[in-house]
PQR file of N, CA, C, O and H, with PARSE charges and radii, in Angstrom:
ATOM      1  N   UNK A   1      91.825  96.578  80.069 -0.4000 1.5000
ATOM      2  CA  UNK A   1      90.761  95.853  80.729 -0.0000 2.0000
ATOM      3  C   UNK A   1      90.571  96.381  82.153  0.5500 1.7000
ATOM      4  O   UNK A   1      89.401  96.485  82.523 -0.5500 1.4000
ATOM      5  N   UNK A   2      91.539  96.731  83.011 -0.4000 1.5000
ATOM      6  CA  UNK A   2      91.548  96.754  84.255 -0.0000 2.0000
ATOM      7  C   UNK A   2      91.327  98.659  84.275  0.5500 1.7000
ATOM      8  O   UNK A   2      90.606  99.130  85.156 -0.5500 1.4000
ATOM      9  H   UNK A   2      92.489  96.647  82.711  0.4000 1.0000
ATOM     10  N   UNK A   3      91.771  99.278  83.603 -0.4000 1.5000
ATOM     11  CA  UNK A   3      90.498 100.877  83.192 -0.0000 2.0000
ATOM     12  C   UNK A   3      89.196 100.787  82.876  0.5500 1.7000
ATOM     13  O   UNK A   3      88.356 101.371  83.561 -0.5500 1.4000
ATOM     14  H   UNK A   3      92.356  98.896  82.888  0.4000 1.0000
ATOM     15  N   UNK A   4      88.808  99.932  81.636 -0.4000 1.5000
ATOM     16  CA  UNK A   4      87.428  99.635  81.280 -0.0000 2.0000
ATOM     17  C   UNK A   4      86.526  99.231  82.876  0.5500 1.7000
ATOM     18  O   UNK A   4      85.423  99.636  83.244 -0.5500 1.4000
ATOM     19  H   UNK A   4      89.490  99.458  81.079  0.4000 1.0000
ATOM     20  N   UNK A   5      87.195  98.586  83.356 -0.4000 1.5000
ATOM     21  CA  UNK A   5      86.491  98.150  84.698 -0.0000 2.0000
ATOM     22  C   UNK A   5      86.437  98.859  85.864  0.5500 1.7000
ATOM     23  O   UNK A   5      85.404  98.901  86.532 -0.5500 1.4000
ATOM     24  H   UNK A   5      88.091  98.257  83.057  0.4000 1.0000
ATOM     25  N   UNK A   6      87.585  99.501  86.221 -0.4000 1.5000
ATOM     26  CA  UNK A   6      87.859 100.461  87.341 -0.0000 2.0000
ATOM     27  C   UNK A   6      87.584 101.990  86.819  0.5500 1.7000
ATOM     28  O   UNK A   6      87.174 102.804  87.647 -0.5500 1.4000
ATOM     29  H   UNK A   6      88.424  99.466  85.678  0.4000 1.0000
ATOM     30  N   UNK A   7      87.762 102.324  85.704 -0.4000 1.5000
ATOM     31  CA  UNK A   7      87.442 103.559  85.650 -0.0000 2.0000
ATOM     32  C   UNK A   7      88.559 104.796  86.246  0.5500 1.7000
ATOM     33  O   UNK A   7      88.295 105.963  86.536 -0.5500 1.4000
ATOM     34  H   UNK A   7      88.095 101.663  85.032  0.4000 1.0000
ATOM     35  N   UNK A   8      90.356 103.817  86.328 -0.4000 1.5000
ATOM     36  CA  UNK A   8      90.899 104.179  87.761 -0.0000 2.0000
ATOM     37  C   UNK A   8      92.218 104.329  86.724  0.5500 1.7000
ATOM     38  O   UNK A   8      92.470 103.332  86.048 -0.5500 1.4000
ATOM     39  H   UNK A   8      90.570 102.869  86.093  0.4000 1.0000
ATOM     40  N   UNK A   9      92.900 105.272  86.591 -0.4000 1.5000
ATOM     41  CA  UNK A   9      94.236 105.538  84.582 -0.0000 2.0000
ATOM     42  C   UNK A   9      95.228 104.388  86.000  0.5500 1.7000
ATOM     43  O   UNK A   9      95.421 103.175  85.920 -0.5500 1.4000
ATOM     44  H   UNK A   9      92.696 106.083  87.140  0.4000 1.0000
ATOM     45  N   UNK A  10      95.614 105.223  87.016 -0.4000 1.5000
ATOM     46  CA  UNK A  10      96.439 104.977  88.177 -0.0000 2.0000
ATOM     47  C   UNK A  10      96.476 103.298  88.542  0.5500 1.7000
ATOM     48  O   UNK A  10      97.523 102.685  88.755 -0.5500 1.4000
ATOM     49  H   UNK A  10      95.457 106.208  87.081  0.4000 1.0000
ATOM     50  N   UNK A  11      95.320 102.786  88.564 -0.4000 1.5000
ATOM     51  CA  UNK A  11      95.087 101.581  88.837 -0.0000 2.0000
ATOM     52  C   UNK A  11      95.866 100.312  87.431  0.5500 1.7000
ATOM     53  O   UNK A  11      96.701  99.409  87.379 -0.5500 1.4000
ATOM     54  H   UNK A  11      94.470 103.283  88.392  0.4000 1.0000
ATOM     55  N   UNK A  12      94.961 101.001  86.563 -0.4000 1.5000
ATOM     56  CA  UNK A  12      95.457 100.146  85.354 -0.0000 2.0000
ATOM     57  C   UNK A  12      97.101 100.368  84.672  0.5500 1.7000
ATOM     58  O   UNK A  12      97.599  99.789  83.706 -0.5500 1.4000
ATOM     59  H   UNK A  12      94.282 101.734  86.606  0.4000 1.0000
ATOM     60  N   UNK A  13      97.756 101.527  85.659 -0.4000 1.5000
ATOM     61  CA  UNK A  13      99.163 101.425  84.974 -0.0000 2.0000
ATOM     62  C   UNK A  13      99.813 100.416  86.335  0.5500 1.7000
ATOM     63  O   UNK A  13     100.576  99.542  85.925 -0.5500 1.4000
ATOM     64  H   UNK A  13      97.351 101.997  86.444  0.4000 1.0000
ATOM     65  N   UNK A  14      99.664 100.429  87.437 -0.4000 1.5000
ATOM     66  CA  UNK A  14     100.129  99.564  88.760 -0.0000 2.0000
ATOM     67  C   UNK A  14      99.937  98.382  87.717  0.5500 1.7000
ATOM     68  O   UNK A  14     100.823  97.916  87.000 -0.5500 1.4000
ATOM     69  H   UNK A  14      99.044 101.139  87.770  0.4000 1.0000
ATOM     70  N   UNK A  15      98.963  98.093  87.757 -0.4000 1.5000
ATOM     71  CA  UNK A  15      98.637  96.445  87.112 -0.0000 2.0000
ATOM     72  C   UNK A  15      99.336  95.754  86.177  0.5500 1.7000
ATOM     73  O   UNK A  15      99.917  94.681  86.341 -0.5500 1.4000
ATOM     74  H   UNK A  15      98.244  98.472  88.340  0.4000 1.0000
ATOM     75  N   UNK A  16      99.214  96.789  84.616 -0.4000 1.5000
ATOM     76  CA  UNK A  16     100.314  96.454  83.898 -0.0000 2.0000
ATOM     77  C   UNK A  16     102.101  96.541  84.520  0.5500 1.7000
ATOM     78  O   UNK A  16     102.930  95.713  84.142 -0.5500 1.4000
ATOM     79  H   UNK A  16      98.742  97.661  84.484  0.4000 1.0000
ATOM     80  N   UNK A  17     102.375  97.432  85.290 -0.4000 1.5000
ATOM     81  CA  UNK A  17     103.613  97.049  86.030 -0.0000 2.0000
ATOM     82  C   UNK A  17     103.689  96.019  86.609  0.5500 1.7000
ATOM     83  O   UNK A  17     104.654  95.434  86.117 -0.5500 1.4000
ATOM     84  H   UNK A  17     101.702  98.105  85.598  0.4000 1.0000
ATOM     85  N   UNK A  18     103.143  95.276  87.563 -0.4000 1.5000
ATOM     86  CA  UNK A  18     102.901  94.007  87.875 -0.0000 2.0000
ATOM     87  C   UNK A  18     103.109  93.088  87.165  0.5500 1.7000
ATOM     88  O   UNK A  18     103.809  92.123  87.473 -0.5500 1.4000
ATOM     89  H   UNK A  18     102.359  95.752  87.963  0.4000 1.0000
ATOM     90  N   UNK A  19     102.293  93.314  85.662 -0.4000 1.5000
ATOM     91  CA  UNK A  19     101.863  92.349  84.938 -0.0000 2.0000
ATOM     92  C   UNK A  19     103.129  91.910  84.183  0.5500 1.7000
ATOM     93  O   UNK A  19     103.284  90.706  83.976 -0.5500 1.4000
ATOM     94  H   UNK A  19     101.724  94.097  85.411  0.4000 1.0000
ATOM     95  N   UNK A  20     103.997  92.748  83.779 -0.4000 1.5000
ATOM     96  CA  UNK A  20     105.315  92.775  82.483 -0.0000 2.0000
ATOM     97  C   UNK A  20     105.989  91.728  83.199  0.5500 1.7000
ATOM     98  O   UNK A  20     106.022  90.931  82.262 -0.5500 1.4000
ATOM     99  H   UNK A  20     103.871  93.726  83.946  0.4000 1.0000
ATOM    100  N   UNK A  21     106.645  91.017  84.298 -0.4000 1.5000
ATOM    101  CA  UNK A  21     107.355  90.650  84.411 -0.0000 2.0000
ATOM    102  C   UNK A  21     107.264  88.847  84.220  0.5500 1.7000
ATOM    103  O   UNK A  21     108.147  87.992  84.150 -0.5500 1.4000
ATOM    104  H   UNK A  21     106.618  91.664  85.060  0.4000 1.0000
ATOM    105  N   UNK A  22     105.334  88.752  84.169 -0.4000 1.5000
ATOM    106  CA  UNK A  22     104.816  87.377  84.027 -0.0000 2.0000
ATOM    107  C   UNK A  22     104.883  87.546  82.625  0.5500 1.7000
ATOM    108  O   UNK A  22     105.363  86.551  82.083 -0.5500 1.4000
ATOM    109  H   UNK A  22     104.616  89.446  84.226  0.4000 1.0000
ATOM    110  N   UNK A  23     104.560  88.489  81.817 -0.4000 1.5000
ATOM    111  CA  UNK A  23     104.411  88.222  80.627 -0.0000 2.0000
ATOM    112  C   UNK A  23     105.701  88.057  79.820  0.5500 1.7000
ATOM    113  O   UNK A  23     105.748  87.457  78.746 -0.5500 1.4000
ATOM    114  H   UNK A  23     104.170  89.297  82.258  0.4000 1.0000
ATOM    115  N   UNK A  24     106.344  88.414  80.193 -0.4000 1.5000
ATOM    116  CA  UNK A  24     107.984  88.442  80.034 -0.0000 2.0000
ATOM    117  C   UNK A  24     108.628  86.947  80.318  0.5500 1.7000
ATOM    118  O   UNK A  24     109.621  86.595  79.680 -0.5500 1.4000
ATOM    119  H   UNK A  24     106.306  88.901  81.066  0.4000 1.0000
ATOM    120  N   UNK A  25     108.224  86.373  80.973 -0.4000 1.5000
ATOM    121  CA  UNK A  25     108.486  84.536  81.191 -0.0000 2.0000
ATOM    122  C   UNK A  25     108.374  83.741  79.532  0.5500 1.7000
ATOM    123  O   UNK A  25     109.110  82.930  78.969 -0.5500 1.4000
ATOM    124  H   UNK A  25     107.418  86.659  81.491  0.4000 1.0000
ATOM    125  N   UNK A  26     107.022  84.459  79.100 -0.4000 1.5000
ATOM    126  CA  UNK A  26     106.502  83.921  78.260 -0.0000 2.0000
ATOM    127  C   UNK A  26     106.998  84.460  76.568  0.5500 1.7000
ATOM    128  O   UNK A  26     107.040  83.729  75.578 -0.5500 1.4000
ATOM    129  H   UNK A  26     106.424  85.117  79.557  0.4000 1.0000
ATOM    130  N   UNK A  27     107.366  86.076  76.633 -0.4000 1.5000
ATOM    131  CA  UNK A  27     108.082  86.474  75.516 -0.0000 2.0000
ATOM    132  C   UNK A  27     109.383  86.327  75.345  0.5500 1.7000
ATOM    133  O   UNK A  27     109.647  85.791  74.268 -0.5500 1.4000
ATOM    134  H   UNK A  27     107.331  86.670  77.437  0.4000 1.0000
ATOM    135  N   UNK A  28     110.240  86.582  75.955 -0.4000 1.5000
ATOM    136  CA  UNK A  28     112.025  87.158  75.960 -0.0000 2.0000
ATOM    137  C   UNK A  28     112.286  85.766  76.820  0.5500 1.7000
ATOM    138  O   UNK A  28     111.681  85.270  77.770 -0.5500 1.4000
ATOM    139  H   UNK A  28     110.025  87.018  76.829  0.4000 1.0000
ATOM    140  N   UNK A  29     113.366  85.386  76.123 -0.4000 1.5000
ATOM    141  CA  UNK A  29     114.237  83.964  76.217 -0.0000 2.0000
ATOM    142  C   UNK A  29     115.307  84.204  77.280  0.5500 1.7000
ATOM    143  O   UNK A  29     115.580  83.283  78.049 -0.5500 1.4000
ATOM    144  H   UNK A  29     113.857  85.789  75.350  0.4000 1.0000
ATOM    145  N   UNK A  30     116.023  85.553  77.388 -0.4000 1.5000
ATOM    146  CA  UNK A  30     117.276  85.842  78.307 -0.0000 2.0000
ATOM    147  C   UNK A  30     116.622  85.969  79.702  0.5500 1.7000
ATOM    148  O   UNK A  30     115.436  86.232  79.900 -0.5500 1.4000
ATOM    149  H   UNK A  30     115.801  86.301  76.763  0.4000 1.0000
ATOM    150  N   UNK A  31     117.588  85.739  80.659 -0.4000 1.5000
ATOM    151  CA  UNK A  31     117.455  85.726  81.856 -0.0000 2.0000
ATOM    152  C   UNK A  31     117.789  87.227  82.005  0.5500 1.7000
ATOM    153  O   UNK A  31     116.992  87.978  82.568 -0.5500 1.4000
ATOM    154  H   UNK A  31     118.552  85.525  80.498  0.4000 1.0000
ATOM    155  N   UNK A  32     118.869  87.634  81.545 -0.4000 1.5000
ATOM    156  CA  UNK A  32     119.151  89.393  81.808 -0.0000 2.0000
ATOM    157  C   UNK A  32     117.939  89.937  81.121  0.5500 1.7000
ATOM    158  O   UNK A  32     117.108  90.087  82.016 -0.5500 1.4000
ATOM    159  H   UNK A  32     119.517  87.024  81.088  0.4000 1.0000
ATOM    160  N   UNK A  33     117.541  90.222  80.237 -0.4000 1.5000
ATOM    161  CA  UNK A  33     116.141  90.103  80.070 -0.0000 2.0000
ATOM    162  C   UNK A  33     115.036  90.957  80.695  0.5500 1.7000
ATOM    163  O   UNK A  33     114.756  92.147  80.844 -0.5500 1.4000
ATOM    164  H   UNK A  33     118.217  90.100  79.510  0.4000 1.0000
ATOM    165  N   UNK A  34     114.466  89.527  81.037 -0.4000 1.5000
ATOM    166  CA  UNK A  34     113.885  89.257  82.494 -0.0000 2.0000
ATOM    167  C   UNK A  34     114.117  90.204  83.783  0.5500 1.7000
ATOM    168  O   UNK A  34     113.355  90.838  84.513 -0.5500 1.4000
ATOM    169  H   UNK A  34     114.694  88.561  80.916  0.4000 1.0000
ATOM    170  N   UNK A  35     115.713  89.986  83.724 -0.4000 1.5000
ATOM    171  CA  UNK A  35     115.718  90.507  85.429 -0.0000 2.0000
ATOM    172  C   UNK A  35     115.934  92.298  85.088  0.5500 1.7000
ATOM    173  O   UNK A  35     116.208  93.285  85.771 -0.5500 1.4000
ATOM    174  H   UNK A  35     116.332  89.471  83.132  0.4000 1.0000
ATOM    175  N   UNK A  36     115.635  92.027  83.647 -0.4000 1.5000
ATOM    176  CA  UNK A  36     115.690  93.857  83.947 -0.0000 2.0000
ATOM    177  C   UNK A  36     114.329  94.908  84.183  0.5500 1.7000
ATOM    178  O   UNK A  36     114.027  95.978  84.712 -0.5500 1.4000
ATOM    179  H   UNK A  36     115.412  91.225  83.093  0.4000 1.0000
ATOM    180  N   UNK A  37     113.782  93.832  83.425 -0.4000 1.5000
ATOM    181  CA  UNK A  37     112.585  94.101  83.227 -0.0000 2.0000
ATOM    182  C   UNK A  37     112.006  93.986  84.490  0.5500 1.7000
ATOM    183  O   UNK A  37     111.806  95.063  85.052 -0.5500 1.4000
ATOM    184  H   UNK A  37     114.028  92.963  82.996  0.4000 1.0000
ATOM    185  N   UNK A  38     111.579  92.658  85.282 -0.4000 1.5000
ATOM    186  CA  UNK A  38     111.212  92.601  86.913 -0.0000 2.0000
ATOM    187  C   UNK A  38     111.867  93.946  87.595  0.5500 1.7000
ATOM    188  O   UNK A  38     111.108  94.506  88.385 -0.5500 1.4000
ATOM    189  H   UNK A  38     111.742  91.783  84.826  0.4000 1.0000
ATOM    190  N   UNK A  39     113.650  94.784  87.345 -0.4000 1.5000
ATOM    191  CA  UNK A  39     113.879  95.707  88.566 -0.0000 2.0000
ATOM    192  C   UNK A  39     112.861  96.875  87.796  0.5500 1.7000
ATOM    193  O   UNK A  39     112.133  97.464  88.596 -0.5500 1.4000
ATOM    194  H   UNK A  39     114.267  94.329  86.703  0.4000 1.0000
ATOM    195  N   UNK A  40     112.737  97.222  86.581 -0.4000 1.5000
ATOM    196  CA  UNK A  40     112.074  98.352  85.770 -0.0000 2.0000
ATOM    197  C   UNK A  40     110.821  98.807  86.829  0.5500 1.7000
ATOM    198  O   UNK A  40     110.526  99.836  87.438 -0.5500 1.4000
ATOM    199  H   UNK A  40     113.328  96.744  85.932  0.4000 1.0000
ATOM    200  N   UNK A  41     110.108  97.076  86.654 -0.4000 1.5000
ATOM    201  CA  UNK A  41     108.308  97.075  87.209 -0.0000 2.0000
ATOM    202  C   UNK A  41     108.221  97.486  88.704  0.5500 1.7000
ATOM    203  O   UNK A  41     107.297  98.076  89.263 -0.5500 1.4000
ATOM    204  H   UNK A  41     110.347  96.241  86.159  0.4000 1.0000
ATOM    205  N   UNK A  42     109.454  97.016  89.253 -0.4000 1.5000
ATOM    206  CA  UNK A  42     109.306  97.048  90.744 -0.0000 2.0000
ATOM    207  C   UNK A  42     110.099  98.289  91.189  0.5500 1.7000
ATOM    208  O   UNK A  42     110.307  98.413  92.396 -0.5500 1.4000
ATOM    209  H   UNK A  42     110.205  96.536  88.799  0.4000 1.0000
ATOM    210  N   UNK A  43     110.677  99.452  90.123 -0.4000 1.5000
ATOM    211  CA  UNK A  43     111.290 100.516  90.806 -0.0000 2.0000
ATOM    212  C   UNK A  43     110.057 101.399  89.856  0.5500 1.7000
ATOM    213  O   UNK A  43     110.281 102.608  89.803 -0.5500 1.4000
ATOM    214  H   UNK A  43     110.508  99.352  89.143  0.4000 1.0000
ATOM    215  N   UNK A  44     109.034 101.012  89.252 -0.4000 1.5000
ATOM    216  CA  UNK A  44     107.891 101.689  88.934 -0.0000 2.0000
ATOM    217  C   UNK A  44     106.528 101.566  90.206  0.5500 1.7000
ATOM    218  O   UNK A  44     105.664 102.392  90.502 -0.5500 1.4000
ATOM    219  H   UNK A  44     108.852 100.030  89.295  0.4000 1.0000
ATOM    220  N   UNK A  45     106.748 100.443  90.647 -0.4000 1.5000
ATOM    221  CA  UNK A  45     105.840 100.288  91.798 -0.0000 2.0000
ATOM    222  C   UNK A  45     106.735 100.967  92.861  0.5500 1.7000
ATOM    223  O   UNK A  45     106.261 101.950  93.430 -0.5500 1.4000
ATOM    224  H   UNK A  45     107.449  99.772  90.407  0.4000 1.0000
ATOM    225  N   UNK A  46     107.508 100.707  93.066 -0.4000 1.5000
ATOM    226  CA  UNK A  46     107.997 101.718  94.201 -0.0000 2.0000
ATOM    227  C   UNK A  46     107.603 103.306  94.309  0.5500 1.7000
ATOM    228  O   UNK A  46     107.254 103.914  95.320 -0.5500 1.4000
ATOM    229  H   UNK A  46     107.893  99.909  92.604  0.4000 1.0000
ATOM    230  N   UNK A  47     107.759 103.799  92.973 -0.4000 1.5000
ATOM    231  CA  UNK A  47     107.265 105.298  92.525 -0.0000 2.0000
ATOM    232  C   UNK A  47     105.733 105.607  92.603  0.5500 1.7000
ATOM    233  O   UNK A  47     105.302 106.760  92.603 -0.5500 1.4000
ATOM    234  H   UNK A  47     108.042 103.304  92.152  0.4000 1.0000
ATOM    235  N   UNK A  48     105.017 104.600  92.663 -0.4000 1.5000
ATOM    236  CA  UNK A  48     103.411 104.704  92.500 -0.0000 2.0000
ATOM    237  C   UNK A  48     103.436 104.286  94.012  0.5500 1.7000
ATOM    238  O   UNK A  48     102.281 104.012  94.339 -0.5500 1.4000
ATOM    239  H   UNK A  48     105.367 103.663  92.664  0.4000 1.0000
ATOM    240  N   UNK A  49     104.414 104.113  95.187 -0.4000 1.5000
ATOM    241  CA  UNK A  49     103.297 103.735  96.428 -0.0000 2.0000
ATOM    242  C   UNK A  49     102.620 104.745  96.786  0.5500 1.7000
ATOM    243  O   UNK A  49     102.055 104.507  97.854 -0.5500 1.4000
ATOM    244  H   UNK A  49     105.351 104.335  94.921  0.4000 1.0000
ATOM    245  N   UNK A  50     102.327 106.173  96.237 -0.4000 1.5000
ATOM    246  CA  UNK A  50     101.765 106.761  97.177 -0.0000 2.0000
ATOM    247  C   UNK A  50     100.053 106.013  96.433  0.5500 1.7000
ATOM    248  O   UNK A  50      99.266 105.312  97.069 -0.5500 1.4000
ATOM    249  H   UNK A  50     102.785 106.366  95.370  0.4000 1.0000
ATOM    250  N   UNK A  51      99.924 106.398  95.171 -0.4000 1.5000
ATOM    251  CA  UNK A  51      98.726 105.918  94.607 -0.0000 2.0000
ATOM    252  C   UNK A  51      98.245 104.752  94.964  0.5500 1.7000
ATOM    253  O   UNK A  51      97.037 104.631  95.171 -0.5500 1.4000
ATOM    254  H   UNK A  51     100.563 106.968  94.655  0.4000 1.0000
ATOM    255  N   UNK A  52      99.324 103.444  95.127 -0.4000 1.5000
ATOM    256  CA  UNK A  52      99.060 102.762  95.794 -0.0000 2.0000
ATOM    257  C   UNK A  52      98.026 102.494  97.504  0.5500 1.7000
ATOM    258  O   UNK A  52      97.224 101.673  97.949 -0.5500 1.4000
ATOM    259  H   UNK A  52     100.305 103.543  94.959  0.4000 1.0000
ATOM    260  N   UNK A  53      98.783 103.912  98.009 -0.4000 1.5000
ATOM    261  CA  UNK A  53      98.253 103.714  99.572 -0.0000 2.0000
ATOM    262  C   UNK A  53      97.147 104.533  98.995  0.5500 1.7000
ATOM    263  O   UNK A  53      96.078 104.073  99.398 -0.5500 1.4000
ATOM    264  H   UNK A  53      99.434 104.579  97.648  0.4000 1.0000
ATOM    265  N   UNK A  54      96.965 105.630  98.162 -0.4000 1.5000
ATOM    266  CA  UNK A  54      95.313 106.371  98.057 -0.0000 2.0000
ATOM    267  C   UNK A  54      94.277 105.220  97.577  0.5500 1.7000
ATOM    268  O   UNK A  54      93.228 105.154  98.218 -0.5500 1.4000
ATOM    269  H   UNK A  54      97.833 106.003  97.835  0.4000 1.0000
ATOM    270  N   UNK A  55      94.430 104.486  96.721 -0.4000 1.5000
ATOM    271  CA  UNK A  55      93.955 103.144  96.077 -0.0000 2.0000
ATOM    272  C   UNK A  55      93.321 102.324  96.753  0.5500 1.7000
ATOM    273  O   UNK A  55      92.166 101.956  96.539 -0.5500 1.4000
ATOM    274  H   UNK A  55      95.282 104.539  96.200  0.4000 1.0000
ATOM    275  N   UNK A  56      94.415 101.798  98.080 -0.4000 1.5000
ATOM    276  CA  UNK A  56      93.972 100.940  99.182 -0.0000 2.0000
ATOM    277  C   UNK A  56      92.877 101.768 100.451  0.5500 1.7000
ATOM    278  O   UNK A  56      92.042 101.169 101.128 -0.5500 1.4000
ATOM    279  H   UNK A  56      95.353 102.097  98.254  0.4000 1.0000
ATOM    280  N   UNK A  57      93.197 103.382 100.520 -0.4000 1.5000
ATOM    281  CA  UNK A  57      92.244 103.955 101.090 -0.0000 2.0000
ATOM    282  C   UNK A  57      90.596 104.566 101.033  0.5500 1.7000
ATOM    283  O   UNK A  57      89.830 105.120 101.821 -0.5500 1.4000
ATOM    284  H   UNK A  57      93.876 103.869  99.970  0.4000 1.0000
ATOM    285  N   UNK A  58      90.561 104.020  99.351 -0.4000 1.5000
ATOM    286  CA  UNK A  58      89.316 104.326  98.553 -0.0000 2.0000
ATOM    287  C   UNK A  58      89.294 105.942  97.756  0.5500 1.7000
ATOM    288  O   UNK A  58      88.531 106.342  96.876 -0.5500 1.4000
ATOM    289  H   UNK A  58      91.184 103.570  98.710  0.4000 1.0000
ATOM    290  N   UNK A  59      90.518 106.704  98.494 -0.4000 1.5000
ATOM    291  CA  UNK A  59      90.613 107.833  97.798 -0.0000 2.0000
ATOM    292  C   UNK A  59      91.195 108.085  96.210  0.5500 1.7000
ATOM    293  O   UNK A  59      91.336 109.280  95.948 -0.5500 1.4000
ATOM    294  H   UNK A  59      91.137 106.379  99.209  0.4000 1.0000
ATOM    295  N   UNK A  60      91.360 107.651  95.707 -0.4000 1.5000
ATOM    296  CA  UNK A  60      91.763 107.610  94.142 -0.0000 2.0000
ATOM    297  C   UNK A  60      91.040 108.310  93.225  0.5500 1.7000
ATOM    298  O   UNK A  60      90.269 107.515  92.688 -0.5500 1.4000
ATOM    299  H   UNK A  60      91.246 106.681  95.920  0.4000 1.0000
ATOM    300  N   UNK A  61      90.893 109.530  92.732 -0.4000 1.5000
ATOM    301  CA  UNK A  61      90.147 109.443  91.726 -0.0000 2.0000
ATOM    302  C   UNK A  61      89.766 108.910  90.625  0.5500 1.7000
ATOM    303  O   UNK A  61      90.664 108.534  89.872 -0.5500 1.4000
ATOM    304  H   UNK A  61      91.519 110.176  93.169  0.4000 1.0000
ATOM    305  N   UNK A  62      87.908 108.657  90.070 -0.4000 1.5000
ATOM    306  CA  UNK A  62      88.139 107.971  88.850 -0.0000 2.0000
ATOM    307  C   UNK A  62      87.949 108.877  87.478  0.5500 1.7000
ATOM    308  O   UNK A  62      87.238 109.880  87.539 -0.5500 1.4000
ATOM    309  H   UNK A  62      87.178 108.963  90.682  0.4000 1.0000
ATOM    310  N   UNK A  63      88.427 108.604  86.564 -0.4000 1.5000
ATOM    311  CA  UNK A  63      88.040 108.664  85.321 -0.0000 2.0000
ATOM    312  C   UNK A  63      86.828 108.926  84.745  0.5500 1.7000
ATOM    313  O   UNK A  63      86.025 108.000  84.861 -0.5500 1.4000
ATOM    314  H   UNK A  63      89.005 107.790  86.515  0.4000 1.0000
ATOM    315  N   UNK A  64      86.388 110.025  84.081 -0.4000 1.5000
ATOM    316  CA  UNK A  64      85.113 110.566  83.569 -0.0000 2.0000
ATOM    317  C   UNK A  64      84.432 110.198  84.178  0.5500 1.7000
ATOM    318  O   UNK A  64      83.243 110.470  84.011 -0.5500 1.4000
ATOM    319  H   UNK A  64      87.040 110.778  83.986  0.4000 1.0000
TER
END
């Protein structure tokens, strides 16, 4: 959804990283789990800040 709209591959993988760790409340019952999954998303966002800061600067390229 968030490609269909942005047009942005970079954008829509940040998002789903974000996204796994809410959706994960709602699938997987363990707390270890969980907290592995939350360090996974957030040592994947760590790896994307540069896209991050091109993103926030308008420089990003888009998609076709």
């Amino acid at each position: 959804v968030v490609f269909a709209i942005s047009r942005i591959s970079s954008l829509s993988a940040i998002a789903a990283a974000a996204m796994t760790p809410v959706y994960s409340l709602w699938l997987i019952d363990t707390v270890f789990a969980r907290a592995v999954i939350l360090v996974i998303a957030l040592l994947l966002l760590w790896r994307h800040r540069s896209n991050i800061q091109r993103l926030l600067a308008g420089e990003e390229k888009k998609s076709g």
